[in-house]
One Martini backbone bead per residue (centre of mass of N, CA, C, O) as a GRO file, in nm:
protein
  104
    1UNK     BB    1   1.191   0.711  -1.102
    2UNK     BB    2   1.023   0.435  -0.930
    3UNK     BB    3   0.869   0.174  -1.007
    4UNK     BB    4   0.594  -0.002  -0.836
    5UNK     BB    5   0.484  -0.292  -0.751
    6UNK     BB    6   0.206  -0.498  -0.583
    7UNK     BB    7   0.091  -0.738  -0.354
    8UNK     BB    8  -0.240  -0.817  -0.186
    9UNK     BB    9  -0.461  -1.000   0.094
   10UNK     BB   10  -0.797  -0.978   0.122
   11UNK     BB   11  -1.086  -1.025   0.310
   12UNK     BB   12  -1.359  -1.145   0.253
   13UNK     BB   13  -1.605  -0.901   0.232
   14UNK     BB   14  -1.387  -0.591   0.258
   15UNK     BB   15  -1.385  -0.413   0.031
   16UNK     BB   16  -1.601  -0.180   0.104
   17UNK     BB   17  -1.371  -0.089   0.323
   18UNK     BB   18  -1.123  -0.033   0.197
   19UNK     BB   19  -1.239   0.202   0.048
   20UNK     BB   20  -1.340   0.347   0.287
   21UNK     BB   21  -1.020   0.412   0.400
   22UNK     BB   22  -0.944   0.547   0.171
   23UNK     BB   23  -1.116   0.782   0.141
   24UNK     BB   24  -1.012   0.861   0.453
   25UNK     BB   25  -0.707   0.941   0.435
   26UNK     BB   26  -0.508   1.065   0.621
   27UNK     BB   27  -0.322   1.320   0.600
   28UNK     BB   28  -0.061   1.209   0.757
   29UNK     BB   29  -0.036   1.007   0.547
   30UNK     BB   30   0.018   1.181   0.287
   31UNK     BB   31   0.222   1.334   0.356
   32UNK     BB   32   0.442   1.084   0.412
   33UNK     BB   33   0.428   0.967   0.144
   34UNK     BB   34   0.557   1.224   0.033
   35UNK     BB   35   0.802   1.256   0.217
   36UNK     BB   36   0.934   0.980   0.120
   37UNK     BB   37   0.861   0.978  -0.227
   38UNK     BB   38   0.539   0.938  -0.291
   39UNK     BB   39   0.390   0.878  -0.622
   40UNK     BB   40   0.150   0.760  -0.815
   41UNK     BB   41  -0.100   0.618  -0.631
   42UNK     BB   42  -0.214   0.275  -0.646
   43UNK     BB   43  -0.526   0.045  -0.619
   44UNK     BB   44  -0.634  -0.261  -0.697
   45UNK     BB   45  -0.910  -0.490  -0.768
   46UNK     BB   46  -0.972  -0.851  -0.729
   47UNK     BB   47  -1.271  -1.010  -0.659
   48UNK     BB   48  -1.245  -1.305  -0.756
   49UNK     BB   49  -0.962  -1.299  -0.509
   50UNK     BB   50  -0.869  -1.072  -0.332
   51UNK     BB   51  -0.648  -0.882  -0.484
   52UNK     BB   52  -0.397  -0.642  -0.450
   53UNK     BB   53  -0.302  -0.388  -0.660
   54UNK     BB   54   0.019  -0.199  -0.678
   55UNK     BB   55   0.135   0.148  -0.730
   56UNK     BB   56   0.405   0.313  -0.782
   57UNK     BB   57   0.628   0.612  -0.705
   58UNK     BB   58   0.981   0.653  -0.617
   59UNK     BB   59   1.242   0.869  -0.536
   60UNK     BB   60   1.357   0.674  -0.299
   61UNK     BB   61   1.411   0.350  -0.169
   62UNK     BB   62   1.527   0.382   0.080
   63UNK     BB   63   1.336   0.647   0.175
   64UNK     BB   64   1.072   0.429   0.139
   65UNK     BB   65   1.141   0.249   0.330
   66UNK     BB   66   1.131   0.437   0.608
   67UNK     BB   67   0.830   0.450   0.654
   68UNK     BB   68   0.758   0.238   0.768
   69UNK     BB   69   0.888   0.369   1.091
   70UNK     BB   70   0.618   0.548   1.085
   71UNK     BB   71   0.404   0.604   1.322
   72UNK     BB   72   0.178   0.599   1.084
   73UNK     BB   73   0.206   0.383   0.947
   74UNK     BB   74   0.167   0.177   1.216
   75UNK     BB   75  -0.124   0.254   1.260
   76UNK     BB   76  -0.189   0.173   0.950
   77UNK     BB   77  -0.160  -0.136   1.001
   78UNK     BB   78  -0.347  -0.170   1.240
   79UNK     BB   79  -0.628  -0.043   1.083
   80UNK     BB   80  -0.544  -0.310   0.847
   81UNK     BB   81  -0.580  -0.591   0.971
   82UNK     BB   82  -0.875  -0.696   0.988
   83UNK     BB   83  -0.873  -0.697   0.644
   84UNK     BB   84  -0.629  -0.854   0.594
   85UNK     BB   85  -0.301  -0.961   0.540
   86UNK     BB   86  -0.030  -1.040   0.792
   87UNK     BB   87   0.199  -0.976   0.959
   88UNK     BB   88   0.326  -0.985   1.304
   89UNK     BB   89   0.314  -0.605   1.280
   90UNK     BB   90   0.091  -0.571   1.049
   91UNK     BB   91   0.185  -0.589   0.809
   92UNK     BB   92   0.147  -0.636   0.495
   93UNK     BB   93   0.123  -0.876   0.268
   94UNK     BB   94   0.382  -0.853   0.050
   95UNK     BB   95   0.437  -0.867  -0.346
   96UNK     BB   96   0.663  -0.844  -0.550
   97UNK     BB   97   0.680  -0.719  -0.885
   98UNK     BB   98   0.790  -0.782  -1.237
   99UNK     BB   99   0.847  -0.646  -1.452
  100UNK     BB  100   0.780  -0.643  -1.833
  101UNK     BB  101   0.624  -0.350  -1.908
  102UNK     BB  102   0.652  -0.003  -2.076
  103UNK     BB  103   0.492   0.275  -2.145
  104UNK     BB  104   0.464   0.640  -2.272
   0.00000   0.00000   0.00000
């Protein structure tokens, strides 16, 4: 399992819009998750900031690559548009982080 690290950046004021879209993510949503890879998905968020930390583990960067490329993926980046920072496909400006302690 390859764990991943990053951040993303919510617009002043979004912050229950995006957890009240994440309580109702489409099952759809889930499952592609699921079949692309991706296993014990967390997003936390800095209020004093609005910088949303994730943390993913996955089962293989290649396969959780095309996730990307999923029909519902880009659906769901169209309806997270509207409150996030976003490049221009809609995709979140999403920034890895590195990875420096683990302990299990």
């Amino acid at each position: 399992m390859v764990r991943k690290g990053f951040k993303m950046f919510l617009y002043p004021g979004m912050a229950a819009e995006y957890e009240k879209r994440h309580n109702e993510l489409w099952p759809e949503m889930q499952e592609m998750i699921h079949e692309y890879g991706g296993h014990n998905y967390s997003i936390y968020l800095d209020k004093d900031t609005n910088v949303l930390y994730g943390y993913i583990e996955v089962e293989d960067e290649e396969l959780w690559a095309k996730s990307a490329d999923t029909p519902v993926n880009r659906r769901w980046w169209d309806f997270m548009a509207d409150i996030m920072e976003t490049n221009p496909d809609n995709s979140p400006v999403s920034i890895d982080l590195s990875p420096v302690f683990h302990l299990d």
